[in-house]
N, C-alpha and C positions, 0 to 999 in steps of 0.2 A: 720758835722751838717750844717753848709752854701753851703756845695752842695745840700744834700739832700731838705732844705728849698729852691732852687732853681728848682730842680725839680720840685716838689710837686707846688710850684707857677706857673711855664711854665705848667705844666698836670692840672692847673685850669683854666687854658683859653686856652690853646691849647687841649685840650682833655686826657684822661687816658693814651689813647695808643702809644702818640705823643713819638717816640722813641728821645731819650738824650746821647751824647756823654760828657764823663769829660778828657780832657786832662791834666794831672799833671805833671810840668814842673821843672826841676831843672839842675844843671850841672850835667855832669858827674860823678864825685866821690859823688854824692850821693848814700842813700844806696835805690836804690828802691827794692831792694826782703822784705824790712822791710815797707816801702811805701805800695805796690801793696800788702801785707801780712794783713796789719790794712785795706785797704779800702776794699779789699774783704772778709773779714772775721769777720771783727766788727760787732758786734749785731746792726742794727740798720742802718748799713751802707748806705748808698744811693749806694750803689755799686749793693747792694742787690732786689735792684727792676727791677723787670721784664722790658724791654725792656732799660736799661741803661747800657752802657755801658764804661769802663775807659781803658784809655790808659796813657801813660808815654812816655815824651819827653828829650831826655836825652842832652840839650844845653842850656845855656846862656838865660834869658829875653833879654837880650841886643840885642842881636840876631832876626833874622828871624823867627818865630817858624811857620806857619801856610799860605796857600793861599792865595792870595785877597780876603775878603769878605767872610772867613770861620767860624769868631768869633761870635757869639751872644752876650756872657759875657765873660769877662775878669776880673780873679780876683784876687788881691794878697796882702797877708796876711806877715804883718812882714819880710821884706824879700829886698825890693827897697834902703831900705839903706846899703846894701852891695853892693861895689862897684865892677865895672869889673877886677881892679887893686889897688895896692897901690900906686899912684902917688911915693913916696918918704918914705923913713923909720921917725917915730918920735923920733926927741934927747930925753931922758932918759923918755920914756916912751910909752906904748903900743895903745893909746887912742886917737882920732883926736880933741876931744876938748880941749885937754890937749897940743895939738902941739901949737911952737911959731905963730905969725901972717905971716910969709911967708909960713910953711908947711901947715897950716891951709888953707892959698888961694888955694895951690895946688891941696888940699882934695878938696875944694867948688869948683875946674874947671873939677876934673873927675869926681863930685855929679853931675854935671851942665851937660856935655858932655853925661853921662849914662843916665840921667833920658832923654834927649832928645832924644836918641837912641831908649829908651822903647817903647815912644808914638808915634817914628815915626813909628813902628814897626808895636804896638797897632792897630793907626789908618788906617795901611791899611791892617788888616789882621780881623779889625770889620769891619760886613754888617753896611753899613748904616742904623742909629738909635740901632749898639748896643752901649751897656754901660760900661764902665771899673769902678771895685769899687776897691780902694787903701786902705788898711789897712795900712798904713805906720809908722816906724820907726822914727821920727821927734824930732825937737828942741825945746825948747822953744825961743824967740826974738831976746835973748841973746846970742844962740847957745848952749845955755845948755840940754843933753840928760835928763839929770834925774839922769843919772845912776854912775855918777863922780867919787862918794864915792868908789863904788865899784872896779870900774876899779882903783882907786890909791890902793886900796888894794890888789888886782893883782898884781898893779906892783909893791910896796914892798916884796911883798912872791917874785918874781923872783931876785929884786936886792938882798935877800939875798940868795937866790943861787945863785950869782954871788960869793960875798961874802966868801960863803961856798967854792965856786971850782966847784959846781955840776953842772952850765953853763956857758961859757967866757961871759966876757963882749959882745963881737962880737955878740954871738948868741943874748943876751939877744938887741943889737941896732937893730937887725934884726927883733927881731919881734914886729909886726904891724895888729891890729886888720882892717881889711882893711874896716870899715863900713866908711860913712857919715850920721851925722841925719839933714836932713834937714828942715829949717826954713817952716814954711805952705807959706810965701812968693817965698820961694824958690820952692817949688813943685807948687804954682801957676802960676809961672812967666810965662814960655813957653805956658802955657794954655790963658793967657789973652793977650799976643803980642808976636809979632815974626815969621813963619814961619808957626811954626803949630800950632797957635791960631785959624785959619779958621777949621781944622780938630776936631773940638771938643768946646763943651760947659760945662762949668762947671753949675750942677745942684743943687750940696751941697757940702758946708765941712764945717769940725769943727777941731780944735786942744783940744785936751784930756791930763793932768796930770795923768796916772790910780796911783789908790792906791798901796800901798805895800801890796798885800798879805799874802807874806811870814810873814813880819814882823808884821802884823796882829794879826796873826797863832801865832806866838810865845807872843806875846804881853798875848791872850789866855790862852797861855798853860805853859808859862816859860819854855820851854822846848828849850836853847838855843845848844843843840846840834842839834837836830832833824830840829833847824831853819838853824846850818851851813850848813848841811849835805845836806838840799833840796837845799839852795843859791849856795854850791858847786856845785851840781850835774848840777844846771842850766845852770855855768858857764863853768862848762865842757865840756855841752852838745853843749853849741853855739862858743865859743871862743876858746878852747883847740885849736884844729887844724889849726889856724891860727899862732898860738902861736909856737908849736911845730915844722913847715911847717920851723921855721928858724932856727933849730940846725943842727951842721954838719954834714953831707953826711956820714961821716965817721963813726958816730956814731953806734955801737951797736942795736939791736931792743932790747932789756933786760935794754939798758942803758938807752933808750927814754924811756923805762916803768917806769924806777925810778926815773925818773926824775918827769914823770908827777904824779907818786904817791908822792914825795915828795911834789909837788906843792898843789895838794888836799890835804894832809893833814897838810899842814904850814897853806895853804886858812880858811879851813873849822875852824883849833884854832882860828886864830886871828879872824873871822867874832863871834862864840862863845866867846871868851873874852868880846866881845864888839859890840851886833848886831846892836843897833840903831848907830853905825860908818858905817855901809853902809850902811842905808836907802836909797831906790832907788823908784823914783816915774817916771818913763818912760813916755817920751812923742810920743802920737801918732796923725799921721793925718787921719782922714777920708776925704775920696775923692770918687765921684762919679760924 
């Protein structure tokens, strides 16, 4: 839908027939036959209009991606607070705001180091006068995502498969959700002084608390399985493989599976026992 509304705005003052390129960017181990399968086949697609056309770029933001002066817009959506790396693993737990104050400075120097890498990238790969819009991941003041609750209760369901036997300890110090949510101070810094403050002008932003949806829905319908099952499915979908990424080599592919099905479904009881235990109100930045 934000491409398409894009389109559709550039072909009101550029003409109908102004042809549009969309390049969709992500690492490598993404899946794009699933990517490139929703943009060109979704009802409604902007993929789907006559003279547009989409392509997929399979490296790193952090990275190069585009010519000098090939960019019009640049856009990106939940997604800048994943970091290049994990500086460092978090002692007994999986979650960067949950790390002591040294492991946490670590996380703020490779937030710090990435997001600088972005716009140096950004800025010479947009034509002068375009525009980058940031959906971002973000903090609140304090450095709080939002989302705390939830991640401690991730990492209980794993410390008792520690517990259990089902993971060593080892694996479970390994793994490390590699994000940083940064402060709207922090995503403004390099834009207002330093180096590439001259490359760019800030035109708007805001910091957003969005609502709990989910827990909304269930609030609704009482229907607290249906509210595990979606809040699982979410966490699966974004964090799993981060998670997973640190059990040992040695392991079985049938063993990783029961592991990760034991994890969903310790996750999905305990968030049903108890849904308003991890209400989650996500902070985001908008940046243009």
């Amino acid at each position: 839908e934000p491409m398409r509304a894009v389109v559709e705005g550039v072909r009101a003052r550029a003409g109908v027939d102004a042809p549009v390129t969309v390049v969709h960017t992500d690492i490598l181990a993404n899946d794009f036959d699933a990517l490139l399968g929703n943009v060109l086949t979704t009802a409604g697609s902007y993929a789907q209009l006559p003279g547009v056309y989409a392509f997929a770029e399979a490296r790193s933001f952090y990275e190069r991606l585009f010519p000098a002066g090939e960019l019009h817009l640049a856009w990106t959506a939940i997604a800048v607070h994943w970091l290049l790396r994990a500086p460092q693993p978090i002692p007994g737990h999986i979650f960067s705001t949950r790390a002591p104050e040294p492991v946490r400075a670590a996380f703020a120097e490779q937030a710090r180091e990435d997001w600088a890498a972005f716009l140096t990238h950004r800025a010479e790969e947009l034509v002068p006068g375009g525009q980058l819009v940031v959906v971002g991941g973000a903090a609140a003041d304090d450095g709080s995502s939002g989302a705390e609750r939830l991640m401690d209760a991730a990492n209980a369901v794993l410390e008792e498969l520690v517990r259990d036997g089902r993971i060593t300890a080892d694996e479970h110090a390994r793994m490390t959700i590699p994000t940083w949510n940064r402060t709207q101070d922090e995503f403004l810094a390099p834009l207002r002084d330093g180096p590439l403050a001259p490359a760019w002008r800030v035109e708007e932003h805001d910091l957003l608390a969005l609502p709990d949806w989910l827990l909304e829905a269930y609030e609704r319908s009482g229907d607290a399985d249906a509210f595990a099952a979606a809040l699982t499915g979410f966490f699966t979908a974004a964090f799993e493989p981060s998670l997973w990424a640190a059990l040992d080599d040695g392991r079985p592919e049938a063993d990783a599976d029961a592991i990760a099905s034991a994890f969903q479904s310790r996750l999905a009881a305990r968030i049903a026992a108890d849904p308003r235990a991890v209400e989650t109100h996500w902070h985001v930045v908008l940046l243009r």
